[in-house]
NUVEX-652374 format. One line per 2 residues: number of its first residue (from 0); for each residue y, z negated, x of C-alpha. Coordinates in Angstrom, 2 decimals. Layout:
NUM	Y:Z:X ~ ...
REM end
This chain:
0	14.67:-15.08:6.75 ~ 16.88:-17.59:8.86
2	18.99:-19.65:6.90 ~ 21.96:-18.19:8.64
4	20.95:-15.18:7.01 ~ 20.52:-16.64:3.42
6	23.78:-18.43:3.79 ~ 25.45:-14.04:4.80
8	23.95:-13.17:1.96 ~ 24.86:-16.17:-0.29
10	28.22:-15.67:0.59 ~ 28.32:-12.17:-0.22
12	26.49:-12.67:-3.57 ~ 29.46:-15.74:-4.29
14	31.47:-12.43:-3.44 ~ 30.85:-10.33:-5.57
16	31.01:-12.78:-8.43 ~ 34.36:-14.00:-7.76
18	35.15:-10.28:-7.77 ~ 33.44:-8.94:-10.48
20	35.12:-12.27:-12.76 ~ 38.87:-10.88:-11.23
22	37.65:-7.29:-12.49 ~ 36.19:-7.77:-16.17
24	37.56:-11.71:-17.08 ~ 41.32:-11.75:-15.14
26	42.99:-14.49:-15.02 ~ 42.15:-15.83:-18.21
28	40.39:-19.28:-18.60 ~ 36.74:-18.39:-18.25
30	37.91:-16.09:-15.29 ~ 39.55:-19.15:-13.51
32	36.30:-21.27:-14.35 ~ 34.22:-18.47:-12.81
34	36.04:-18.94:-9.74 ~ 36.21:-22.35:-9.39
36	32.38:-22.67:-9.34 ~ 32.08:-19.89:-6.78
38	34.92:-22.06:-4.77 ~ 32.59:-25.62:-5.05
40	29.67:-23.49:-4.68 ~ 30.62:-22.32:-1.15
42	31.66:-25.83:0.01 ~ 28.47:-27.22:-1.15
44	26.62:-24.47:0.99 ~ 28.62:-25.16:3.77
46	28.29:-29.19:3.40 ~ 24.34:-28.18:3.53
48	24.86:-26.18:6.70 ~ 26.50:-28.19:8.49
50	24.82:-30.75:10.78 ~ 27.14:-33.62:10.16
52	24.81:-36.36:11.43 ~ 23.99:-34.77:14.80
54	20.68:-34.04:13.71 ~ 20.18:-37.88:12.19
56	18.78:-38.08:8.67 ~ 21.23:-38.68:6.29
58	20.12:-41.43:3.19 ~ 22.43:-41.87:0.27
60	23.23:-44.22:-1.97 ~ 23.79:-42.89:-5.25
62	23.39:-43.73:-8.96 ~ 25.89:-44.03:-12.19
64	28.67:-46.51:-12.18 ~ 27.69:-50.04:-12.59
66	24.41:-49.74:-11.34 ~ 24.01:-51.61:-7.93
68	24.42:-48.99:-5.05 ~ 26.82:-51.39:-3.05
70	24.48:-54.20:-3.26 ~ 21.29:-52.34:-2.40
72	23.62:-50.65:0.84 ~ 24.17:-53.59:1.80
74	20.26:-54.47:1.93 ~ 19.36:-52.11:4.30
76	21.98:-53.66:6.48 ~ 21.41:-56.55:8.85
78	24.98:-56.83:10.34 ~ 26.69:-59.71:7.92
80	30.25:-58.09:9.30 ~ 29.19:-54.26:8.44
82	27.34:-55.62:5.24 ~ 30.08:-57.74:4.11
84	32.81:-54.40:4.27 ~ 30.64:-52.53:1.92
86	32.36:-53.67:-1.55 ~ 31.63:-53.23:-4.96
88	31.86:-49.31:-6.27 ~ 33.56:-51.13:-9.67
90	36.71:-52.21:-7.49 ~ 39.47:-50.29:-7.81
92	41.20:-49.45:-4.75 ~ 40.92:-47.01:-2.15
94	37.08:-47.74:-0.79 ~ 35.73:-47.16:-4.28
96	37.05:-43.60:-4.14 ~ 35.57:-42.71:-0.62
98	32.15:-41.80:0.91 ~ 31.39:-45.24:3.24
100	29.24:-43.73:6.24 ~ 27.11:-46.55:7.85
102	25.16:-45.91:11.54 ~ 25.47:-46.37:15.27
104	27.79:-43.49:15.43 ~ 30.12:-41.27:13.08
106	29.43:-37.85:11.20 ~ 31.36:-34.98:12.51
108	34.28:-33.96:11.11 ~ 34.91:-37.04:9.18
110	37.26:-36.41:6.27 ~ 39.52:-39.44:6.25
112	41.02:-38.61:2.84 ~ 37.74:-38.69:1.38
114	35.41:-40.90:3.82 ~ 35.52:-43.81:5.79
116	32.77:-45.11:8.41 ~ 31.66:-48.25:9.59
118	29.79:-48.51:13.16 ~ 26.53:-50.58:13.28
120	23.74:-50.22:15.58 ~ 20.42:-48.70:14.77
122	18.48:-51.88:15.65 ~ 20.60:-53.78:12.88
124	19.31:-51.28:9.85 ~ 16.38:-51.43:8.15
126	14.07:-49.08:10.13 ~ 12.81:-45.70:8.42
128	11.41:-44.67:11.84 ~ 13.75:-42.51:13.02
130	18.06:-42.30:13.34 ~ 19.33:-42.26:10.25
132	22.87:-42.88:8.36 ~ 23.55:-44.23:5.27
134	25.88:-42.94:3.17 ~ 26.95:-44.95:0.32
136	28.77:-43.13:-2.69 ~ 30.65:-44.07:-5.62
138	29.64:-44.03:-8.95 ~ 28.45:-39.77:-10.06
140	29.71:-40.81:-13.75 ~ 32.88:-42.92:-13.17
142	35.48:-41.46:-15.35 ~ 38.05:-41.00:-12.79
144	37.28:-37.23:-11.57 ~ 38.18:-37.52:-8.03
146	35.36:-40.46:-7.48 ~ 32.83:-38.23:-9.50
148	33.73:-35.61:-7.05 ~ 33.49:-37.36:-3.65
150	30.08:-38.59:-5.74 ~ 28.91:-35.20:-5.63
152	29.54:-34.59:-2.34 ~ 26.93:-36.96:-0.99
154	24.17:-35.12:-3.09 ~ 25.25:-31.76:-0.91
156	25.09:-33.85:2.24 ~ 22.21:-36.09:1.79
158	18.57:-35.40:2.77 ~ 17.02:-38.22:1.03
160	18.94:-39.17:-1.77 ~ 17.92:-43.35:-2.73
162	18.68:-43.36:-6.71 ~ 20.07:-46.99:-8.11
164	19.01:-47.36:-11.67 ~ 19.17:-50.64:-13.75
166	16.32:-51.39:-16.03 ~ 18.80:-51.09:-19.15
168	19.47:-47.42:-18.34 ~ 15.81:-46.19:-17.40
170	16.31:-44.19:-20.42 ~ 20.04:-42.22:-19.91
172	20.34:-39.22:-19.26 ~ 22.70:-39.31:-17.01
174	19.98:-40.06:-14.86 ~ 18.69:-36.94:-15.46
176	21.32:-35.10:-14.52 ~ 21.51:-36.57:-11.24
178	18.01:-35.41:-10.17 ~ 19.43:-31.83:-11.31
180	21.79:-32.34:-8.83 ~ 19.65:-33.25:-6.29
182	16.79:-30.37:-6.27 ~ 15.43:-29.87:-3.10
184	16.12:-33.40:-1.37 ~ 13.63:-36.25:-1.15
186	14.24:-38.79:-4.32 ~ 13.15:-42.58:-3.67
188	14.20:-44.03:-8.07 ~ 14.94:-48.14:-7.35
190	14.70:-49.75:-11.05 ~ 17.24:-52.33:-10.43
192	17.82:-55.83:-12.28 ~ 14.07:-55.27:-13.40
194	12.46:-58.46:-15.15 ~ 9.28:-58.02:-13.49
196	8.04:-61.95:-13.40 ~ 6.47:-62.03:-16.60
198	6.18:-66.07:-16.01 ~ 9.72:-66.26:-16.37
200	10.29:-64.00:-19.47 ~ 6.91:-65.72:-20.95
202	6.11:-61.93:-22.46 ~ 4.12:-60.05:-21.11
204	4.88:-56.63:-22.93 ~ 8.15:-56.84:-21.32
206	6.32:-55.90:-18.44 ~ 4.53:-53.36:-20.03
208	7.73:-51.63:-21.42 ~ 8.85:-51.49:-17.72
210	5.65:-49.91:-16.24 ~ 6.04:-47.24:-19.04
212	9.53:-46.61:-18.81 ~ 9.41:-45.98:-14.72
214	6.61:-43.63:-15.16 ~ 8.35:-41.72:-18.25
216	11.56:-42.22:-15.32 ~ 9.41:-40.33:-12.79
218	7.69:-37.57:-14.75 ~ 10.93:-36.76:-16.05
220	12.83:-36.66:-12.43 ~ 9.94:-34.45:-11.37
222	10.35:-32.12:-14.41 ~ 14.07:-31.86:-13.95
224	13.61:-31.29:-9.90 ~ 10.30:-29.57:-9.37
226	11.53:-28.82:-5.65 ~ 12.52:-32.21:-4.56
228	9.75:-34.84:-3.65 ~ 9.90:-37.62:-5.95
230	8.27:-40.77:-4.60 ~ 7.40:-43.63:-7.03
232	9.64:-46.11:-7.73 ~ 10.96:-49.23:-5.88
234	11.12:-51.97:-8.37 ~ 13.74:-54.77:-7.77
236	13.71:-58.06:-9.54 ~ 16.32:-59.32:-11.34
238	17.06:-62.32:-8.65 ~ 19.44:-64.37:-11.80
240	15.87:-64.83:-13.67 ~ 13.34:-64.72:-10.98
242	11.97:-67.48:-9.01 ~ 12.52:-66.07:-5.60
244	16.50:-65.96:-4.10 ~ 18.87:-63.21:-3.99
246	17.57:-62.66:0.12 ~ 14.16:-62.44:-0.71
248	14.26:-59.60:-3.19 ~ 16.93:-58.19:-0.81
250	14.38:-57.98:2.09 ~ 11.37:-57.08:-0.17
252	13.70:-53.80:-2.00 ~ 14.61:-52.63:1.56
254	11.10:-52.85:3.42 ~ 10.04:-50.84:0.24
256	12.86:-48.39:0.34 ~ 12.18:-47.72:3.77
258	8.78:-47.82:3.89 ~ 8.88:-45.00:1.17
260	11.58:-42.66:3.17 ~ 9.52:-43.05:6.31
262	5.90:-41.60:4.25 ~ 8.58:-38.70:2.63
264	9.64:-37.56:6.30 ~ 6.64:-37.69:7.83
266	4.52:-35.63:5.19 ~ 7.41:-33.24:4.55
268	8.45:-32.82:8.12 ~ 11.72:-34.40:8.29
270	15.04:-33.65:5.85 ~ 16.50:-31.33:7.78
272	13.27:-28.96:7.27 ~ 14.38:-28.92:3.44
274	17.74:-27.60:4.14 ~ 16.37:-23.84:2.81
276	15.15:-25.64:-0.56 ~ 17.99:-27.30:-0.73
278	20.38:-24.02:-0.35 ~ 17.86:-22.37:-3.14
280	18.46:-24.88:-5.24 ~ 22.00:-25.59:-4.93
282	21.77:-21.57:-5.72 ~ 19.58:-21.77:-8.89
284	22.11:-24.56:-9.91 ~ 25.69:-22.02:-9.26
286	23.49:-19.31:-10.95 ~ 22.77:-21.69:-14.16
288	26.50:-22.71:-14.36 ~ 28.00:-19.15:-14.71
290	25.37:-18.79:-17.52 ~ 26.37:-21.82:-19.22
292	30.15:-20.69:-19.01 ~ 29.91:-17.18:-20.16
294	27.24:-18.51:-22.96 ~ 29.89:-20.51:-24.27
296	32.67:-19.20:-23.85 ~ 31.76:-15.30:-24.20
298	29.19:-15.71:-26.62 ~ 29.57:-12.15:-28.73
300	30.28:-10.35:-25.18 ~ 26.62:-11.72:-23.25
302	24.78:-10.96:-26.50 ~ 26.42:-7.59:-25.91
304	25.16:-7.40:-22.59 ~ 21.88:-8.59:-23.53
306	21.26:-6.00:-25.96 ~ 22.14:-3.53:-23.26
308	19.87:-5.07:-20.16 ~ 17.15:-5.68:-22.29
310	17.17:-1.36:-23.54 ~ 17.97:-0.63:-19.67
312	14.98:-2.97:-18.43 ~ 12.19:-0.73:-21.13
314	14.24:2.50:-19.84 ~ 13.20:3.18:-16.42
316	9.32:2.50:-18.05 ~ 9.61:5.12:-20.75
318	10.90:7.72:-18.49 ~ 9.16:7.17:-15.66
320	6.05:7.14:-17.87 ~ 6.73:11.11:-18.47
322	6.13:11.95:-15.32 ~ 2.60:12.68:-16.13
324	3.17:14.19:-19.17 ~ 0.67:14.55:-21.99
326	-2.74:14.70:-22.11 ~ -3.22:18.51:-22.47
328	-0.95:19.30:-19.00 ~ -2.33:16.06:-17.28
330	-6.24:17.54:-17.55 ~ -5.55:21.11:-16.93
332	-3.86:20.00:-13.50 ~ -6.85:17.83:-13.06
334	-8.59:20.48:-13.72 ~ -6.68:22.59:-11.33
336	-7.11:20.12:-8.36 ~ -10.91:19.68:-8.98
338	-11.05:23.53:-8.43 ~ -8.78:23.67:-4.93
340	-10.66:20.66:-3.60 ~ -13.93:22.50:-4.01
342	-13.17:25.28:-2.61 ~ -11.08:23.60:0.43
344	-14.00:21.65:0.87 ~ -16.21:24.73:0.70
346	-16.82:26.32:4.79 ~ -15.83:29.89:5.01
348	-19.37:29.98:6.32 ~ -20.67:30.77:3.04
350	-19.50:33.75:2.29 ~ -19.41:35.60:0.27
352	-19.62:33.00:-2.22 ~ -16.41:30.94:-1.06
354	-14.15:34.20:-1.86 ~ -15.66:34.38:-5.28
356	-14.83:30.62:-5.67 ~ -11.48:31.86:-4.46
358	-10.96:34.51:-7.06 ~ -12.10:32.56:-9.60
360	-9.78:29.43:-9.33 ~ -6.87:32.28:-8.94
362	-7.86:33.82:-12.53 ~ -8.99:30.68:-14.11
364	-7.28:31.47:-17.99 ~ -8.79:35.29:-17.03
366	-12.20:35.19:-17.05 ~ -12.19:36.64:-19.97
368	-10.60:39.47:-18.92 ~ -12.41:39.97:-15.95
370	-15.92:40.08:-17.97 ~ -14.29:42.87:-20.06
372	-12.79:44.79:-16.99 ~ -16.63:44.59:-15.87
374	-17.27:46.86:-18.91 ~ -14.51:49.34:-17.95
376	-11.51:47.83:-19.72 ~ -8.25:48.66:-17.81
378	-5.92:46.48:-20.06 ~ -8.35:43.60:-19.69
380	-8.21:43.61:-16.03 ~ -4.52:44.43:-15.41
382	-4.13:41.21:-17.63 ~ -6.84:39.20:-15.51
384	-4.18:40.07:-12.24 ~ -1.21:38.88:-13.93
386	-2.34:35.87:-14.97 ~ -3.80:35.24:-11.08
388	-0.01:36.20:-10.37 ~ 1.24:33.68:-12.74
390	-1.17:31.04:-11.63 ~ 0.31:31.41:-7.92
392	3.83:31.49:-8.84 ~ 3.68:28.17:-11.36
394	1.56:26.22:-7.65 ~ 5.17:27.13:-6.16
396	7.29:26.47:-9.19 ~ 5.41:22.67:-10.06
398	7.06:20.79:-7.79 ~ 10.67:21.75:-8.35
400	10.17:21.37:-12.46 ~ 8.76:18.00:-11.86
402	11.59:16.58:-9.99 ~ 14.88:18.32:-11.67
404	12.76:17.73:-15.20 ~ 12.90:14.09:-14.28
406	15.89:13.85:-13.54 ~ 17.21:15.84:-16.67
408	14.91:13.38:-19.05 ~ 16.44:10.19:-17.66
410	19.94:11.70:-17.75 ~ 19.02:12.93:-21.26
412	17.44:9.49:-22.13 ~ 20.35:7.09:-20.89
414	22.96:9.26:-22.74 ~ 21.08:9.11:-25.93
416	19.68:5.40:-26.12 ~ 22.51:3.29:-24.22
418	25.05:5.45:-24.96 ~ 26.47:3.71:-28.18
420	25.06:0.53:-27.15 ~ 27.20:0.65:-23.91
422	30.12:1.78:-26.18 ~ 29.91:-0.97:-28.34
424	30.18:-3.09:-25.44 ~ 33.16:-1.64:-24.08
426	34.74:-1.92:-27.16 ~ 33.36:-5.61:-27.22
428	34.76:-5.90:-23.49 ~ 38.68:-4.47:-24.28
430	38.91:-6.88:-27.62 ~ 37.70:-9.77:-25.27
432	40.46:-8.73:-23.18 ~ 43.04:-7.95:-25.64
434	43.53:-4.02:-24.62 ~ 44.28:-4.52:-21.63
436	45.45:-1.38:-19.43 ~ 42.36:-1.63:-17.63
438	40.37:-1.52:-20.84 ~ 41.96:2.03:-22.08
440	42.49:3.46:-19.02 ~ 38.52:3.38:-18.38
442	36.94:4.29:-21.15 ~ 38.86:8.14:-20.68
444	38.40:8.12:-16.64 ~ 34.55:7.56:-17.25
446	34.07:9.56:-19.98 ~ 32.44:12.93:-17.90
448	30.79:11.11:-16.06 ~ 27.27:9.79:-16.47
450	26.61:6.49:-17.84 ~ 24.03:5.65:-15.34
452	21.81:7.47:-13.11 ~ 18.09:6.31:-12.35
454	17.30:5.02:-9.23 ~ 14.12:5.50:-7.30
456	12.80:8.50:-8.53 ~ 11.75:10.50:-5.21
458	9.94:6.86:-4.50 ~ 7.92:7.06:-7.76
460	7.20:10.54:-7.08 ~ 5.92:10.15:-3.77
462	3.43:7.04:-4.86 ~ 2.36:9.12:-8.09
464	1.76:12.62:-5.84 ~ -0.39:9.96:-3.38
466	-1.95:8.30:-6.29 ~ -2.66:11.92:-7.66
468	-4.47:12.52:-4.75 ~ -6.27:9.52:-4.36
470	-7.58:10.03:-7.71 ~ -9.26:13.40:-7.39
472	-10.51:12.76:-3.68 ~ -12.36:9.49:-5.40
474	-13.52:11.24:-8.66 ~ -14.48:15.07:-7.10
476	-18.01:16.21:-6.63 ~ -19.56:14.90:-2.72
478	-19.41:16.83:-0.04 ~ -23.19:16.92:-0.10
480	-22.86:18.58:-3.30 ~ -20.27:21.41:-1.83
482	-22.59:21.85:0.67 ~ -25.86:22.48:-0.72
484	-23.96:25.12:-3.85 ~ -22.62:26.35:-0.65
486	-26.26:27.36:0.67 ~ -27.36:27.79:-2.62
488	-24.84:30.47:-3.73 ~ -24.52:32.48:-0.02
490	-28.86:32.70:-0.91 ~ -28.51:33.93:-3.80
492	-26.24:36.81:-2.81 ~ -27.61:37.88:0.25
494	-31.12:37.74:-1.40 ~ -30.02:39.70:-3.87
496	-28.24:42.29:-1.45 ~ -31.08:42.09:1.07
498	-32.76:44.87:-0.52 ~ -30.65:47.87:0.04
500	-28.87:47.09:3.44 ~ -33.07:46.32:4.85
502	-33.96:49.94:3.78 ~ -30.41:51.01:5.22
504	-31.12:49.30:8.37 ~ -34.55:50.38:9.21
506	-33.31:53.83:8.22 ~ -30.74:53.74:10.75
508	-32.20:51.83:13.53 ~ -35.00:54.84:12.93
510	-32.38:57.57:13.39 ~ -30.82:55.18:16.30
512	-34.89:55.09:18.28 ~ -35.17:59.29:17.63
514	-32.11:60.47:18.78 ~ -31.81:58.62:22.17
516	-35.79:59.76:22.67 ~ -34.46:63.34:21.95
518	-31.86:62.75:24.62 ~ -34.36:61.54:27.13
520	-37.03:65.02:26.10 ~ -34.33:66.91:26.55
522	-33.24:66.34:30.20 ~ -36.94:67.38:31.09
524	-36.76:70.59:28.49 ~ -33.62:71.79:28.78
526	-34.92:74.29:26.50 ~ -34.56:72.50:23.01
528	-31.87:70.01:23.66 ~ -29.47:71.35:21.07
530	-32.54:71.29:18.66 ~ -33.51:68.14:19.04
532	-30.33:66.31:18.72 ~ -29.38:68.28:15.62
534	-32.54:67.55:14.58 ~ -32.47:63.30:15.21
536	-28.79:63.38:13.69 ~ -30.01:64.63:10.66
538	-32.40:61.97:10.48 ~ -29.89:58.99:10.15
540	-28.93:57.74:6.13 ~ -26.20:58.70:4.42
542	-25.93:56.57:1.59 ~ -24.13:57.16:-1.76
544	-20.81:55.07:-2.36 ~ -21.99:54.47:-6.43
546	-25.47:52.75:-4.61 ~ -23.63:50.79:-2.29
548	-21.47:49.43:-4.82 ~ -24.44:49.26:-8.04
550	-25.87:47.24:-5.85 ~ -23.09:45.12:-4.83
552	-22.43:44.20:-8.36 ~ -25.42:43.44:-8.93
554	-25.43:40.69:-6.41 ~ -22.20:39.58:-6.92
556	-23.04:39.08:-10.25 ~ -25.46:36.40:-10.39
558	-23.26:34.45:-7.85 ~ -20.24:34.47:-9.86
560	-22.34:33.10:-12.71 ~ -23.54:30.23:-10.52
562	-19.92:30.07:-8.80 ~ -18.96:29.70:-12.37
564	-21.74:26.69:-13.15 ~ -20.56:25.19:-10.08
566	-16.85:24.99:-11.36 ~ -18.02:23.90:-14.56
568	-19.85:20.71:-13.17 ~ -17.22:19.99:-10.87
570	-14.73:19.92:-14.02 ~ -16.72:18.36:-16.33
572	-15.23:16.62:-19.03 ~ -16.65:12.93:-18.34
574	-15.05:13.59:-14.54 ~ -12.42:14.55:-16.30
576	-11.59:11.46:-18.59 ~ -12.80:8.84:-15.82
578	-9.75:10.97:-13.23 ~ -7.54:10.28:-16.17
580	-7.93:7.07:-16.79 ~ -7.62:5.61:-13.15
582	-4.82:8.20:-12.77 ~ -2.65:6.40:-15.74
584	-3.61:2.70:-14.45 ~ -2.88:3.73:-11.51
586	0.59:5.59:-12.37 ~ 1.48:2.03:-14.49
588	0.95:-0.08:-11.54 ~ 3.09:1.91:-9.82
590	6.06:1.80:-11.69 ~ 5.49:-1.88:-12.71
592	5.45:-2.31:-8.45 ~ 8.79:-0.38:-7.89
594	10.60:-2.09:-11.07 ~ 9.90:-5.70:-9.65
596	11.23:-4.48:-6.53 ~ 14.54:-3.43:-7.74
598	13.44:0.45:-6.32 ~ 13.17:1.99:-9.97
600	16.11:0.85:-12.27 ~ 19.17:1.66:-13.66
602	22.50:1.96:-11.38 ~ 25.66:2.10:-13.79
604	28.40:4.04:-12.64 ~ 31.09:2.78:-14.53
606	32.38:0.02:-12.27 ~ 33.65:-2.34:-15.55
608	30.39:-1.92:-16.69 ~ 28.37:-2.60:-13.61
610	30.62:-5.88:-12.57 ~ 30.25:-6.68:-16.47
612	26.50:-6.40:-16.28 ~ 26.19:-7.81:-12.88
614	28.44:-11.01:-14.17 ~ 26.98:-11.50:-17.42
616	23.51:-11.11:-16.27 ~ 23.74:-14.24:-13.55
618	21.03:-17.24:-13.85 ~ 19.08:-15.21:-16.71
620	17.75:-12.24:-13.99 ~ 17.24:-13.76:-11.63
622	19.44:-14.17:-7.74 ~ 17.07:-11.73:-6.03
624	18.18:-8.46:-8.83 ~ 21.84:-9.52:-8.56
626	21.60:-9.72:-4.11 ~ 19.60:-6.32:-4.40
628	22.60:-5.04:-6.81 ~ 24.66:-5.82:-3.27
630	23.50:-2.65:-1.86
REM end
């Protein structure tokens, strides 16, 4: 995905919050705080999207107030006129409250209520190995809002973000909160004002308390921001207690600093490569701020909701799970499907043991019947055809009671398990809002119709038919098998049957040889032509219907028996169970597949509901449910 796309569909997901908080909040306070973090959201996006520094990498200066960020700017900078216009963040007058851009040529669109820039050339900055700007911001936790906001604005424009920290606040955590901020961006921590010469202290667990507080520093920074690279830390002497001057330490911070952005770039491929982490982040952040706002403002309403998503999310399981059914139904269509892939797989060569395979998978339930019809039992065979009847009607009927049965369990199964619960919410919802019109006035024009429908279902049946058939093609008898009961069963009847239609053959190829040799005697004695024929027509068999068919009973007797051991192996009940068992795994991972992809779930159709769901639900579900909730 481009990120021009993310950023569409970003937008459109900021969209649909800011709606759905109009819808279910209103105006009321947590409503307008809703908004306003969709509004700073979007800029922030937009700040990350924008190429301000003409492809340049942009390095900020940032840190709490009081903690050096002027002084270490002006490190980095070799101009004495450009360094000496960078003053103090602690000042109060207008440059304290503005973004100071430093480089050999301006940002776009430069904001002059909120930024200022001041021109020096690239060979007069500390060299990080490619163009760069500096960008030095005002203190994140100064208690004057608009310079904590223009403060936050360099974190959004920033690809390397160089974080001032003074040895007496290694512990804050207000530090913390500043690597928050800065997920997805490459972190260089500077321990400022740090009493590192142990010869002038004259302790040396001083420096052992430093050592242990950077890397406690650093773990946590890379705990808080597991996207952004965090490099280790640039220590910087305390120049009023250390030996060396105020220049020295200058030079030494900024080779270090540099040195350290330059090893970032190159193994992560340059800033600007980081703008998609960056947007993910900055999205993980907006999604983490509704939560915290609804959490504590709304706290009865999202438990509400809670109980409600967390019932929906074990829904779409349980019914889906029915699709199956229960053991008994489940084996007897195994069993069904065992018997039509042997005798698919069975050549119409072999007959005619593949029709008896045929008749018996159509009366399979009537064999019973059909023994007893044997023995001249007209009920028991009239039954044995009605139940092949049945059996061909229920093939046509399956597939129809599958899908409407679904779809009447789920309906059946939302109204009776989230039906109070989404009642209670509603109810929850209108005394949040005070019974408001809105609030009434839905509750009666969503009364008929269903709470929610379930998604997915032709999808699930599809992958369960296909698994279905997976299933018995992988646990059915070989082909070599089919082929040699095949064989095996077309012997045994013609074997059988060989007897009677020999001696009917012979007898009539006999008749066949006698009568054309009585045609040919009588052209030369015209005589006793009419004698002979009669007489060679006579000779040809005329056998009796109740012999013809004694005898084919008697052959298709044996091979229905081993027609009938045939079926029996090829449904055996250790097939059977292993079919089963594969089936059902198989089945679960289907449904657990389709769930994670947002295919099988839950679609309300009350729209106070679904924008109160949707809402409620932000930076606990996950972005990727709510964007797929888009559709």
């Amino acid at each position: 995905m481009t990120q021009e796309n993310s950023h569409h569909t970003g937008s459109d997901f900021v969209d649909r919050v800011r709606r759905a908080a109009s819808h279910v909040l209103g105006s009321g306070e947590t409503g307008n705080a809703i908004i306003d973090l969709c509004d700073h959201h979007e800029q922030s996006c937009q700040m990350i999207l924008q190429d301000r520094a003409d492809n340049a990498t942009v390095v900020a200066i940032v840190g709490a107030t009081g903690q050096g960020k002027s002084w270490m700017t002006r490190q980095l900078i070799r101009d004495t006129t450009v360094a000496s216009a960078i003053r103090s963040g602690n000042n109060l007058d207008e440059a304290t409250e503005k973004l100071t851009w430093i480089g050999p040529r301006p940002p776009a669109d430069l904001d002059s209520r909120h930024e200022r820039y001041l021109a020096c050339d690239g060979s007069k900055m500390q060299s990080i190995g490619a163009p760069y700007l500096i960008v030095d911001a005002p203190g994140a936790t100064d208690d004057r809002r608009a310079i904590a906001g223009v403060a936050e604005r360099a974190l959004s424009l920033a690809s390397v973000l160089v974080l001032v920290v003074r040895r007496d606040q290694l512990r804050s955590q207000r530090v913390t909160g500043l690597a928050a901020a800065s997920e997805g961006t490459i972190v260089i921590p500077v321990v400022n004002m740090a009493p590192v010469q142990k010869r002038v202290t004259g302790n040396e667990s001083d420096d052992d308390d430093l050592n242990a507080d950077i890397e406690t520093l650093v773990s946590r920074l890379r705990e808080t921001a597991p996207q952004s690279i965090i490099e280790s830390a640039v220590v910087v002497a305390d120049f009023e207690i250390d030996s060396r001057t105020e220049r020295e330490i200058g030079e030494s911070a900024a080779a270090m600093i540099a040195q350290r952005v330059e090893s970032a770039l190159s193994e992560s491929g340059g800033g600007d490569h980081r703008r998609g982490t960056r947007l993910a982040a900055l999205d993980a952040r907006f999604n983490a701020a509704v939560a915290s706002v609804l959490q504590r403002q709304l706290p009865e309403l999202t438990a509400a909701i809670d109980r409600l998503n967390a019932e929906a999310r074990k829904l779409p399981t349980q019914i889906a799970g029915t699709l199956l059914g229960g053991a008994t139904p489940l084996r007897a269509a195994i069993r069904s499907r065992l018997r039509l892939s042997l005798l698919s797989e069975t050549a119409a060569l072999w007959f005619p043991y593949r029709t008896i395979l045929s008749l018996l998978n159509l009366t399979h339930g009537a064999w019973d019947r059909v023994l007893l019809s044997f023995s001249g039992s007209i009920p028991s065979l009239v039954g044995a055809v009605y139940t092949g009847v049945q059996n061909i009607r229920q093939q046509h009927e399956t597939g129809h009671d599958l899908r409407n049965g679904l779809r009447q369990r789920a309906s059946a199964a939302v109204t009776d398990r989230l039906g109070p619960m989404a009642a209670r919410f509603r109810s929850e919802l209108n005394r949040m809002r005070s019974g408001s019109a809105y609030g009434s006035h839905s509750s009666s024009d969503t009364q008929d119709i269903p709470l929610a429908t379930l998604s997915g279902i032709d999808a699930l049946q599809e992958q369960s038919q296909a698994a279905f058939d997976e299933c018995i093609d992988r646990g059915s008898v070989s082909g070599r098998f089919v082929f040699m009961t095949g064989l095996i069963g077309t012997a045994i009847f013609w074997c059988l049957m060989a007897g009677p239609l020999v001696a009917l053959y012979e007898s009539y190829l006999g008749a066949s040889f006698s009568t054309l040799a009585a045609f040919v005697t009588s052209d030369e004695s015209p005589g006793g032509e009419t004698a002979s024929v009669v007489e060679s027509l006579d000779r040809f068999p005329r056998p009796h219907a109740s012999m013809l068919l004694t005898g084919l009973l008697l052959s298709l007797l044996p091979t229905s028996i081993f027609a009938m051991i045939v079926l029996s192996i090829c449904q055996g009940r250790r097939r059977i169970d292993a079919i089963e068992r594969s089936l059902r795994d198989r089945h679960d991972s289907i449904i657990a597949g389709l769930q994670s992809s947002g295919v099988l779930r839950l679609k309300w159709n009350d729209p106070l509901l679904s924008d109160a769901e949707f809402l409620l639900s932000i930076g606990r579900t996950g972005l990727t449910e709510h964007q797929e909730s888009l559709e």
